[in-house]
C-alpha positions in Angstrom: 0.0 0.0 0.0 2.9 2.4 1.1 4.2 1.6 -2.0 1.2 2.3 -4.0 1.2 5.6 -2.7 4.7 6.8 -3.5 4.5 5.8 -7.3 0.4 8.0 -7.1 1.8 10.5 -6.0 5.1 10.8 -8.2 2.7 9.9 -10.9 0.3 13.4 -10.2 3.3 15.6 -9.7 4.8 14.1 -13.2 1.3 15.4 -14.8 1.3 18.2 -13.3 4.9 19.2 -14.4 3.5 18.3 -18.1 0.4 20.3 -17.3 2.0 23.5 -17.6 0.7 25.8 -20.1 2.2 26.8 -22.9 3.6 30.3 -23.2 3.3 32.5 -26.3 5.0 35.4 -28.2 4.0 37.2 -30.8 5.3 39.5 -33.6 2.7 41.2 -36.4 3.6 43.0 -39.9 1.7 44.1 -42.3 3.6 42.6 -45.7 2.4 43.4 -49.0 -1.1 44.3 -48.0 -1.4 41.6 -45.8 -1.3 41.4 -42.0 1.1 38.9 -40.8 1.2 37.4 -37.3 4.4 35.4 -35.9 3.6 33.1 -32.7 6.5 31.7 -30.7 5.0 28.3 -28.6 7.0 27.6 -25.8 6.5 23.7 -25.5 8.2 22.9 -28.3 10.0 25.8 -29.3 8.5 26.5 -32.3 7.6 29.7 -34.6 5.0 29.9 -36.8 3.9 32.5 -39.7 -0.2 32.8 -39.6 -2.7 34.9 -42.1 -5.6 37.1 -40.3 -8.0 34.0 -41.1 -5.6 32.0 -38.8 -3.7 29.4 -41.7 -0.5 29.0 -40.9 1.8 29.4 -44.0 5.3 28.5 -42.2 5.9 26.5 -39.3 9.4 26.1 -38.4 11.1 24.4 -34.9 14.1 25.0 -33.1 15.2 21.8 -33.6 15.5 22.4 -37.6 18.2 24.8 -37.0 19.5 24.6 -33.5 18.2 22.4 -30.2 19.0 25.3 -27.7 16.1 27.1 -29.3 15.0 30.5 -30.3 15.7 33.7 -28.2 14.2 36.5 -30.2 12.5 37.0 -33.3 10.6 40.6 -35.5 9.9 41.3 -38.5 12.6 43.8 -40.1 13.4 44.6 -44.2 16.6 43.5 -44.0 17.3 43.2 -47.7 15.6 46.5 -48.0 13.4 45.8 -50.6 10.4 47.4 -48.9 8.7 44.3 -47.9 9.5 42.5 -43.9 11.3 39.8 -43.5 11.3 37.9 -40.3 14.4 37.7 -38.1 15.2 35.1 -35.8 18.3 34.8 -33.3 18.9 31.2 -31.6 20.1 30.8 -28.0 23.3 29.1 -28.9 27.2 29.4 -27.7 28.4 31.2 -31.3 27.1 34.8 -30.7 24.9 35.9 -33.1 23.8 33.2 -35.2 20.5 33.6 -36.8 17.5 32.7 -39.4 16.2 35.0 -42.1 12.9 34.1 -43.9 12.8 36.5 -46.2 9.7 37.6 -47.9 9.5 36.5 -51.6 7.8 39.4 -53.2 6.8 37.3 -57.1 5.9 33.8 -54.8 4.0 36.0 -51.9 5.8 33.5 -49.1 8.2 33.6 -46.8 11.4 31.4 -47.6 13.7 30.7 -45.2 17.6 31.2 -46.4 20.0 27.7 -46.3 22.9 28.0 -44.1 22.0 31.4 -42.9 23.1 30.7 -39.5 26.0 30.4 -40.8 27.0 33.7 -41.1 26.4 34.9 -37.4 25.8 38.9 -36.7 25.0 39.8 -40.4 25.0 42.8 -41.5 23.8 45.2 -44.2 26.2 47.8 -46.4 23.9 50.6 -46.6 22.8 51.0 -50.7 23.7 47.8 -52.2 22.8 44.3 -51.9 25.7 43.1 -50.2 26.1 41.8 -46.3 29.0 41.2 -44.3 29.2 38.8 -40.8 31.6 37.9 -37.7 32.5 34.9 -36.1 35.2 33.8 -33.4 37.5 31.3 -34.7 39.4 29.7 -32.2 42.4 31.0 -29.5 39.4 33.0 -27.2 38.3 35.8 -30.0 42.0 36.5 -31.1 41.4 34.5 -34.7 38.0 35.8 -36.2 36.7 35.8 -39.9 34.2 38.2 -41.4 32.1 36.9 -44.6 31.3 39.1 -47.3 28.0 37.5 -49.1 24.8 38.4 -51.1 21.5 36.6 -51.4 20.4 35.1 -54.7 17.3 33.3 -54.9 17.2 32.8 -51.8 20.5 31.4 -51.6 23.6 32.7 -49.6 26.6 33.6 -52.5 30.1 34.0 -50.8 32.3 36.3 -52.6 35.3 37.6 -49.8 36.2 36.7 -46.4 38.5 38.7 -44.0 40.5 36.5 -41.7 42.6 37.8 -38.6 44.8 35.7 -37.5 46.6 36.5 -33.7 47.1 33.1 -32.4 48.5 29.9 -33.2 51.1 28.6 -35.6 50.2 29.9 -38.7 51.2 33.3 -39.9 50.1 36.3 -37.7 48.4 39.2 -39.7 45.2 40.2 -41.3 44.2 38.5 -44.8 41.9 39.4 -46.5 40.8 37.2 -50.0 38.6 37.0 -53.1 36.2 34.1 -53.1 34.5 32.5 -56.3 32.6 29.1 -55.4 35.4 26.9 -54.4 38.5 29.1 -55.5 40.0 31.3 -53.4 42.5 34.5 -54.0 44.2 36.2 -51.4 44.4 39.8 -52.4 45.7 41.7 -49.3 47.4 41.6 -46.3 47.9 43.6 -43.1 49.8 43.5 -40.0 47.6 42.4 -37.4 48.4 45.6 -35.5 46.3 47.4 -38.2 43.1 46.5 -36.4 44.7 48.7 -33.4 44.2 51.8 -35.8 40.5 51.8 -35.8 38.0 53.2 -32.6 36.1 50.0 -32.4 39.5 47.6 -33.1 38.5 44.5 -35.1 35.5 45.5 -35.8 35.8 49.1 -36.7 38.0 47.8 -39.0 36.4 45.2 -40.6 32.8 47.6 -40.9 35.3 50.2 -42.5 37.0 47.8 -44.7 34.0 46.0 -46.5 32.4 50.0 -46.9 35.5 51.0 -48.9 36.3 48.3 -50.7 33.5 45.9 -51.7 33.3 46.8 -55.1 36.5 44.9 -55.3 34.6 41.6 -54.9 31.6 42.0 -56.9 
């Protein structure tokens, strides 16, 4: 009987832990004349894309992208075409890594970009359809890479990549190199006391570097 009674009662406070309700976020934006609505459900870490009448049109989990789930998501133009996109940043031990579903303006859906999360903290250069991101790459922050890219239907094109390099056995300095699919041309080098020169260090000097001199990689 006594045992009876444990296994009852761990049995009502498992249902009870299960029980819990779900909790909900949500995100609206009118796109293209139509009123969007973006739900975050807690039990499964899910985000999902409804129209007014309530049919979802994109349903997407953390676990398609990364199991420590989502932390944030809104609904931003980020490819500045005049039509919201939605955002998404994932809890996850690489700062800043991401999904973008971008709105396809001659399809009217969202599309959610391939490998997008692998180009943590992107960014937009202001005028052109270009986007640059960061990432730490290995020895504590002192070797880094940033990723110059564009978007072509809906796919991520890689076209330069800086690489500083403080740490480690291979040459110290700041290389930065033309990329075309698989083939790869380094173009420039700096001291890695270059970075020093700029307000903001690395990162003042990568964000001055891709303004300059992107054109160089188109």
């Amino acid at each position: 009987m006594k045992a009876f009674l444990i296994v009852l009662v761990l049995l009502i406070g498992t249902n009870c832990l299960f029980a819990q309700e779900d909790t909900y976020q949500t995100v609206t934006a009118r796109v293209d004349d139509v009123l969007y609505k973006a739900i975050y459900k807690s039990s499964d870490r899910s985000i999902s894309i409804l129209k007014p009448n309530g049919k979802t049109v994109l349903h997407l989990n953390s676990g398609d992208c990364y199991e420590e789930g989502f932390s944030s998501f809104k609904f931003v133009d980020f490819n500045g075409d005049g039509y919201k996109d939605l955002f998404i940043e994932h809890m996850s031990n690489v700062a800043g890594r991401c999904d973008l579903l971008l709105y396809d303006k001659l399809k009217k859906k969202f599309v959610l970009i391939k490998d997008f999360p692998d180009y943590p903290v992107p960014e937009r250069l202001k005028n052109t359809n270009l986007y640059y991101s960061y990432h730490r790459s290995g020895c504590a922050d002192s070797n880094w890479d940033s990723d110059l890219f564009k978007i072509i239907n809906n796919k991520i094109i890689k076209i330069g990549n800086i690489s500083g390099l403080d740490c480690g056995d291979k040459e110290i300095g700041v290389f930065i190199t033309k990329v075309r699919g698989a083939k790869e041309q380094l173009i420039k080098k700096y001291p890695i006391s270059e970075i020093g020169k700029y307000k903001n260090y690395k990162w003042g000097f990568i964000e001055q570097y891709w303004k300059r001199n992107y054109r160089k990689f188109i």
